[in-house]
C-alpha positions in Angstrom: 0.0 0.0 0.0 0.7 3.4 -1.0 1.3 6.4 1.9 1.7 9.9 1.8 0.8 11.2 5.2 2.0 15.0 6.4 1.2 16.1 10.0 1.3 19.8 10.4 0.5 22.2 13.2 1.2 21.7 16.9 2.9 25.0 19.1 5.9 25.0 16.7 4.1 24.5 13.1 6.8 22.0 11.8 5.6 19.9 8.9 6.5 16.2 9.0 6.0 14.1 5.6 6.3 10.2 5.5 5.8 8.5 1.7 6.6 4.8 1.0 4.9 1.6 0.9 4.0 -0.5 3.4 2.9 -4.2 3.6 -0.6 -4.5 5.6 -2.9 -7.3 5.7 -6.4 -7.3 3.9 -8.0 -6.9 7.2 -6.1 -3.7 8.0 -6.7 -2.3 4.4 -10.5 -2.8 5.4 -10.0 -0.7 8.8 -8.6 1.6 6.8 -11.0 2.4 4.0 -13.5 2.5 6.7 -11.9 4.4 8.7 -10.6 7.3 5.4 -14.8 6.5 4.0 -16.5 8.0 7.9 -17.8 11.1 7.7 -18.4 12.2 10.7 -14.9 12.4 10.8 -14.6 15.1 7.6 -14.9 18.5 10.0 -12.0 19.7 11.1 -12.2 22.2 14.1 -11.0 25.8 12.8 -11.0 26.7 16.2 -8.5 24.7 18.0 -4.7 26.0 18.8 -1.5 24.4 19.1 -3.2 20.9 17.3 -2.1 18.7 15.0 -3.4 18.5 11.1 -3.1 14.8 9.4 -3.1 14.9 5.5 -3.6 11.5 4.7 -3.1 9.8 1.6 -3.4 6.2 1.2 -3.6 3.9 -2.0 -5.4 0.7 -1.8 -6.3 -1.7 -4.4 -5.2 0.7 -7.0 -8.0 3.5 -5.4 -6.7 6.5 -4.3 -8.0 7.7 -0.8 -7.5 10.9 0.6 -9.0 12.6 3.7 -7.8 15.5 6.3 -8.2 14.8 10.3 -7.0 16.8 12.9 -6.4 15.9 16.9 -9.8 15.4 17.9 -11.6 13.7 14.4 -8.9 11.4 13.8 -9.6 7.4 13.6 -7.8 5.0 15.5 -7.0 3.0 12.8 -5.0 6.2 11.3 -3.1 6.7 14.5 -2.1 3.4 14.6 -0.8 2.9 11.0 1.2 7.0 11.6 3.1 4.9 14.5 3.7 2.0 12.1 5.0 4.5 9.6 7.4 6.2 12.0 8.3 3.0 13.8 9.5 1.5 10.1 11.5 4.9 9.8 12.8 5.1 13.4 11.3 8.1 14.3 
């Protein structure tokens, strides 16, 4: 599967980017089309300071899936496969 994640935001503002590929099973690639397909997640809060903004990118089974979440709206399934990410890159 294809990523392109970039978290911006957060007291300092500093934009991280993470792109590769990463091997997940067909059970996670169904979390996370669920998860990128909610929309109750889709608002992001305008009004909050000092958070986090999570561009997400994600291509599975040749579809290209793209959503924006920020602290409060994002999935677990997306925090979980950000910490996969950095873990394969050591961060």
């Amino acid at each position: 599967m294809f990523y392109k994640i970039q978290i911006s935001g957060g007291f300092a503002g500093v934009l991280q980017e993470f792109i590769g590929e990463l091997a997940v099973t067909e059970e996670k690639k169904v979390a996370l089309k669920s998860a990128l397909n909610i929309k109750k997640h889709a608002e992001i809060n305008k009004n909050l300071r000092d958070t986090f903004n999570y561009s997400i990118q994600l291509e599975i089974d040749n579809k290209l899936y793209k959503k924006t979440f920020d602290d409060i709206s994002i999935p677990e399934e997306i925090i979980e496969l950000i910490a996969e990410v950095k873990k394969k890159q050591n961060l």
